[in-house]
N, C-alpha and C positions, 0 to 999 in steps of 0.2 A: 838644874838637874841633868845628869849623865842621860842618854840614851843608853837602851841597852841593845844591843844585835845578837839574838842569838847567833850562835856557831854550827852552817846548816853543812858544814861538810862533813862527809859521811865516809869516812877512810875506815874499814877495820883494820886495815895492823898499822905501825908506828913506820914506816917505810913512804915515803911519798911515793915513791915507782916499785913496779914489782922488779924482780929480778931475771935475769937473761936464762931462758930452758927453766925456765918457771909458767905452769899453766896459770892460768887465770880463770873467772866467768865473764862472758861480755854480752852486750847485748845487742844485735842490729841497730843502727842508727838507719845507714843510709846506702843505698846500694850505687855507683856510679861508674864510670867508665873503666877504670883501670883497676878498681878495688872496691872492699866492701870499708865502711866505714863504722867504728862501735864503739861503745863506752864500755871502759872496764868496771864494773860493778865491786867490787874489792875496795877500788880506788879512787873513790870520789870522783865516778863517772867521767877520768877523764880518756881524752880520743885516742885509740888506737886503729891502725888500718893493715887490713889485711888483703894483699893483691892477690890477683885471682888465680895466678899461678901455685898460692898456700893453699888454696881448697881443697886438692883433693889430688890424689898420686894419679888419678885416672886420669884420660884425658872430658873435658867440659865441655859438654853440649848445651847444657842451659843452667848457668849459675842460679835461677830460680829454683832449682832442683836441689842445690845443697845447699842455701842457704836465703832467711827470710826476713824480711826486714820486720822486728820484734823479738826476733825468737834467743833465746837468752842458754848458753855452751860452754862449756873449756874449748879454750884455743893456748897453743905454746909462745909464750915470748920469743924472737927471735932477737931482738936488737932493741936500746932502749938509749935515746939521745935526750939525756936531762936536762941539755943548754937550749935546745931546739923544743922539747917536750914532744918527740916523735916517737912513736911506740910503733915497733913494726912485729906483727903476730901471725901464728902460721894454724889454721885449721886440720893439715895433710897432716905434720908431725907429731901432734899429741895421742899418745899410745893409750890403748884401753885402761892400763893401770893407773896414767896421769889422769886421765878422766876420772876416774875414781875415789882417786885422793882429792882430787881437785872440789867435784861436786859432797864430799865431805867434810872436809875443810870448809867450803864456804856455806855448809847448811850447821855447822857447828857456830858459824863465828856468824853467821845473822843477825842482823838487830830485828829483833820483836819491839812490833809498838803496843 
C-alpha cells in the first residue's frame, strides 16, 4: 500500500519567487545583527532578509521601534537570487499605494480553513 503525504506547501499564486519592485506580506522571524530575518507569507514561508539600512528613510535609533518580531506587513522586493534562494526586501520603499494593493491582494487570495 502507497503512503499518502499530503502536499503542505501553501504558495497562493503559481510563481515559486515573487517578483523584483513586487510588494509582498512577511512576517518577523528573527531579528539579528545585520538584519531582520522573515518569511514571505504569499510564498510558502520561504526566508527573506531585510538589512537594516531598508527600514526606514530616517536615520535608526532603535530597530525595536520599526519593527517586531511576529508582526506580519508589505515590504518591496528588491533582489531575488533563485540559484541561491536569497530574497533581499526593503521595508523604506514600499509606498502607501503598494501597501494597499498589497494588503488587498493578499486578504483576497487567503486560504480560509
Amino acid at each position: 500500500m502507497a503512503s499518502h503525504t499530503p502536499n503542505l506547501e501553501c504558495r497562493m499564486y503559481e510563481a515559486r519567487y515573487p517578483d523584483v519592485d513586487m510588494a509582498v506580506m512577511i512576517q518577523v522571524k528573527n531579528i539579528a545583527d545585520m538584519g531582520t530575518y522573515v518569511s514571505l507569507l504569499e510564498y510558502n514561508n520561504i526566508e527573506g532578509t531585510i538589512i537594516f539600512f531598508e527600514l526606514s528613510c530616517r536615520q535608526i535609533r532603535s530597530v525595536s521601534s520599526l519593527i517586531k518580531v511576529g508582526c506580519i506587513e508589505p515590504v518591496m522586493v528588491l533582489k531575488v537570487d533563485k540559484e541561491k534562494g536569497y530574497i533581499d526586501l526593503s521595508k523604506r520603499r514600499v509606498s502607501d499605494e503598494d501597501i494597499q494593493a498589497c494588503e488587498e491582494r493578499y486578504n483576497k487570495s487567503k486560504l480560509h480553513g
